[in-house]
N, C-alpha and C positions, 0 to 999 in steps of 0.2 A: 504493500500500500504506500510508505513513504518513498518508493523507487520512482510509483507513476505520481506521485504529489509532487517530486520537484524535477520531475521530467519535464513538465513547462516551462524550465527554464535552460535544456539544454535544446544549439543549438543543433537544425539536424544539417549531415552532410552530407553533400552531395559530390562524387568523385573528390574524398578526400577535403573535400572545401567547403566551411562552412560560411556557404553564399547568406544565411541568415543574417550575417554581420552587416550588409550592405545594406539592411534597412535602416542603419543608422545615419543612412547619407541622403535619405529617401528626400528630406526638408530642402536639400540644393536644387532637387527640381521644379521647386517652388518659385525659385528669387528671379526666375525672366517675368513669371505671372504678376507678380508682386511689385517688381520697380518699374516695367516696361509697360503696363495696360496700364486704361483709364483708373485712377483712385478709386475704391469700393468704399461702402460703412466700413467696411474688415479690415481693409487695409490704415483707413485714419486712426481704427481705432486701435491697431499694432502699433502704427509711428506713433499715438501717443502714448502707450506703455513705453514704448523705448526714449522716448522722450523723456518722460517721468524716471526710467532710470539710468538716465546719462547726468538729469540733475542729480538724481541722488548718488549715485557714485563719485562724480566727478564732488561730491559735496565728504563722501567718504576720504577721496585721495589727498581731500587738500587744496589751499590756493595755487600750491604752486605745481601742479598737473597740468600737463598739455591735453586741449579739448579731444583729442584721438585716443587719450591713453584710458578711456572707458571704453573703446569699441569691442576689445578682446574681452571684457566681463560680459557684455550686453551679449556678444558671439556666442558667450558659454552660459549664461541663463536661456539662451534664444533653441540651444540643442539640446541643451539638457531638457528641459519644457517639451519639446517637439517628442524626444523617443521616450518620454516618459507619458504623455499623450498617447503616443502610437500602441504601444504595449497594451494598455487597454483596449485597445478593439481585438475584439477576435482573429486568432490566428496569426499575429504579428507575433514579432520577437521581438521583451523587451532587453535591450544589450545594455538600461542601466542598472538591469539586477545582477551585473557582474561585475567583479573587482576588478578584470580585465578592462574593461572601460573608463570607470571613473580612477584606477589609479593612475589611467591612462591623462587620463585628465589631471586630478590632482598632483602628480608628484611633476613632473615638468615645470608648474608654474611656482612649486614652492622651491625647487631648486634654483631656480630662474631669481626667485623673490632671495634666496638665502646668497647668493652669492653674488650679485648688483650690491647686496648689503654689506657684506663684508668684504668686499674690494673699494667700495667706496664711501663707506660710512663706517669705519670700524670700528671707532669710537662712540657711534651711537649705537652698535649691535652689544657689544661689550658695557654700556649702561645699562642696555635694556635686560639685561639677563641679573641686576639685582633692582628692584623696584625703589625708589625713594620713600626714604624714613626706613627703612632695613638697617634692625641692631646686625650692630658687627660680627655678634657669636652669632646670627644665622645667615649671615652671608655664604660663608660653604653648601651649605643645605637651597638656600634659595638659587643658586647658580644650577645644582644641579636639578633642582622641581624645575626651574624655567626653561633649561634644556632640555627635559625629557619633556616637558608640553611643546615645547618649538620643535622636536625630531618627530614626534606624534600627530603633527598639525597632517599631513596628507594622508596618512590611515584615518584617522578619523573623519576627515570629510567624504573618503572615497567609502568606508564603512558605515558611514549614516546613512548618505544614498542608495547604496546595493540594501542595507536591512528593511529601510522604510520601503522601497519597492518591493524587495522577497514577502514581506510580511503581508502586507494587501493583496499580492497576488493571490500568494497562501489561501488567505481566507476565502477570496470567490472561488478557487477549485474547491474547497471544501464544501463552500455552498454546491458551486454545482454537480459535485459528487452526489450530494443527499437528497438531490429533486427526487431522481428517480424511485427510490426507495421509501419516500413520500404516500400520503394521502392526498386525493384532490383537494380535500379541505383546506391542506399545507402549504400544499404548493402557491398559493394565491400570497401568505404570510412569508414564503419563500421569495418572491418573485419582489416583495415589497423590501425587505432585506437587502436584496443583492442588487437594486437602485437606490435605498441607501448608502448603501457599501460603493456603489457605483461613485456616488457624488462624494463621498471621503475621499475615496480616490481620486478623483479631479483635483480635488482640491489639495490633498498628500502629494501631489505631482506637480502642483505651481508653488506651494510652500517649500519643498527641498529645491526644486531648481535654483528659485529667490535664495536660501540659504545658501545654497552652494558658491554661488556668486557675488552677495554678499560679504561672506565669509574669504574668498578671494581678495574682493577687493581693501577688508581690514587689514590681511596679511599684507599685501603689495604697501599698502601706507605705514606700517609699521618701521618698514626700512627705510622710507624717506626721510 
């Protein structure tokens, strides 16, 4: 039973290759419809979420950030959102219930973030690692907590997102496992469940993307 429960999440292959991965890229064939026709409702009202968060980022990085240096946050709230969407509809594959993915993601931009830092701000990486008003007898102790949360920063972003996705998934197979074994009376009580659950989900999938990105862009300001 738990072999076919999280068989949903592996992907299948085909001559060796798992083409399912390629749904992650499904959103690129969006961006001719989307910049090149006439404006829709959908479209104003995409540029104004991305609008709303280029203020806020660019509000995260700081006055002294150049107006481009929120585009690769907005990038990576904008995919993250998309395959985390997609994954809910039937029969897709979602690629960000895998640590293959989002470590994919997370650990490149903290590596990026740790060493811009300490090539050019060494002095304020080496602050940052004891907090001010720190007694002197626990300065040992807080260099090494501060370290071990700054080496832990891309595990845990890339393991918040895989859980919070594994977990929601989890629970609609479960539901849809026990329709059938159901009473008609249930199934009605069933069906109401599994669009609740539906709409958590929606909504679990624009709050971690938001996090994820978010979260990015705190770290990226920390080393400025």
């Amino acid at each position: 039973m738990m072999s076919n429960l999280f068989s949903v999440f592996d992907p299948s292959a085909i001559f060796n290759l798992s083409l399912n991965w390629l749904s992650t890229f499904i959103g690129l064939l969006m961006i001719p419809s989307i910049y090149w026709l006439m404006p829709s409702r959908y479209n104003i009202f995409w540029n104004s979420i991305l609008l709303t968060l280029h203020k806020e980022f660019k509000t995260l990085l700081g006055p002294l950030s150049h107006n481009g240096s929120t585009f690769i946050f907005i990038s990576l709230f904008s995919l993250i959102l998309f395959n985390n969407f997609m994954g809910l509809f039937p029969y897709i594959f979602t690629s960000t219930s895998h640590l293959t993915l989002t470590l994919t993601l997370a650990l490149p931009l903290w590596l990026s973030f740790m060493l811009y830092g300490w090539i050019n701000h060494t002095q304020h990486m080496f602050a940052h690692l004891v907090p001010q008003g720190t007694p002197a007898i626990l300065m040992p102790f807080m260099v090494c907590i501060e370290t071990i949360s700054n080496v832990i920063r891309p595990g845990t972003l890339a393991v918040r997102l895989t859980a919070n996705m594994i977990a929601g998934h989890l629970l609609l197979t479960l539901l849809g496992n026990t329709g059938p074994s159901m009473s008609y009376a249930l199934v009605s009580l069933l069906l109401i469940g599994q669009i609740a659950l539906l709409v958590l989900e929606s909504a679990v999938a624009m709050i971690q993307s938001y996090v994820f990105a978010v979260l990015s862009t705190l770290y990226s300001s920390e080393v400025n």
